[in-house]
C-alpha positions in Angstrom: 0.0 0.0 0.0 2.8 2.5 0.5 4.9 1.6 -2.6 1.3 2.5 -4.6 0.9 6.1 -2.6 4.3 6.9 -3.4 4.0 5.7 -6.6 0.7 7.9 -7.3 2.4 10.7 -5.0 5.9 11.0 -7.3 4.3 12.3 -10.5 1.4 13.8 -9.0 4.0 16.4 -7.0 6.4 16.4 -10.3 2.8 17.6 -12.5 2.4 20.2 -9.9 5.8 21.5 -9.4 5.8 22.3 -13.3 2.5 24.4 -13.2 4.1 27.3 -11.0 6.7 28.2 -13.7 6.8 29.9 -17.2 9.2 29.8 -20.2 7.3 32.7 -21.8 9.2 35.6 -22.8 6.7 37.9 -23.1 5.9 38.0 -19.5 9.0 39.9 -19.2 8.0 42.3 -21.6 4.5 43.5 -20.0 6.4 45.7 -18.2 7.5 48.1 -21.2 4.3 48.0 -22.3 3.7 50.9 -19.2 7.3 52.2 -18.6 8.6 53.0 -22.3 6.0 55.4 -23.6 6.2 57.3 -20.0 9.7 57.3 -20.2 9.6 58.5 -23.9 7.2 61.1 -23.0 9.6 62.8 -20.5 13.0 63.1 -22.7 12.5 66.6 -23.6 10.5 67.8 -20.4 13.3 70.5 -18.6 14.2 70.8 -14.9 11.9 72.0 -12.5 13.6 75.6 -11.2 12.8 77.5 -8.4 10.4 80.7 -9.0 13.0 83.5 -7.5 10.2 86.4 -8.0 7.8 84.4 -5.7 10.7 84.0 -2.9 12.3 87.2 -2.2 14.8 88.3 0.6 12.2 91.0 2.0 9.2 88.5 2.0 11.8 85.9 3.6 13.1 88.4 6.2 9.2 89.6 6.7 7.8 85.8 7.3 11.0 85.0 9.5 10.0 88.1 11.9 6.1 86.9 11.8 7.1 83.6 13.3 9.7 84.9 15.6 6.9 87.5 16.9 4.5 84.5 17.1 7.2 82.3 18.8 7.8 84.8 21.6 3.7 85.4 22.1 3.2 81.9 22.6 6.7 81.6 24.9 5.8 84.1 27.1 1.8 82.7 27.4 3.2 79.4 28.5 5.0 81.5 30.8 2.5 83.2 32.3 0.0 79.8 32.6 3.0 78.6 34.4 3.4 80.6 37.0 -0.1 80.9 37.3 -0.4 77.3 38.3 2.7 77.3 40.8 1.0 80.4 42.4 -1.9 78.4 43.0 -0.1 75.4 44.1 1.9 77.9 46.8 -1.1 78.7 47.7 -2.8 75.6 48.2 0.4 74.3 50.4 -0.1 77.2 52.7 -4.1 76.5 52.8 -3.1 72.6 53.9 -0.1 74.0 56.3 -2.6 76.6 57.9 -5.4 73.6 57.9 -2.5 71.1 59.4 -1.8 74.3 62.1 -5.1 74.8 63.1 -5.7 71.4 64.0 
């Protein structure tokens, strides 16, 4: 009984194991099909250059100080909530240490 499955199971695996590959050559040449006319299409296509009229120094320097300005506004409001909130915990520490007195 084993000599006739591994009979049955020798060309069986050999059938499949031929399926999964291809001799074809034009499978190999589906991918010029997309690449080669895209590729032809951009041969005469120039560089991409930067717009100089739409960047210049003054509008650079004038964005720069905007952000800066912004920068320092939200700095010194972080500033501000900060010590807010350590003011209030000073405060609730001498609450507790009058409460913890009074006792």
């Amino acid at each position: 009984m084993k000599k006739l499955a591994l009979a049955l199971a020798t060309p069986a695996a050999l059938v499949l194991a031929a399926c999964g590959s291809s001799t074809d050559a034009s499978e190999d040449a589906v991918a010029d099909t997309v690449e080669v006319p895209a590729d032809e299409a951009m041969v005469n296509v120039p560089e991409p250059v930067v717009d100089t009229r739409a960047t210049t120094e003054a509008q650079a320097e004038e964005v720069i100080e905007e952000t800066q300005q912004t920068a320092e506004e939200a700095a010194d409001d972080a500033q501000a909530a900060v010590d807010d909130v350590l003011d209030a915990a000073a405060a609730a520490d001498a609450a507790q240490n009058a409460a913890a007195a009074a006792e």
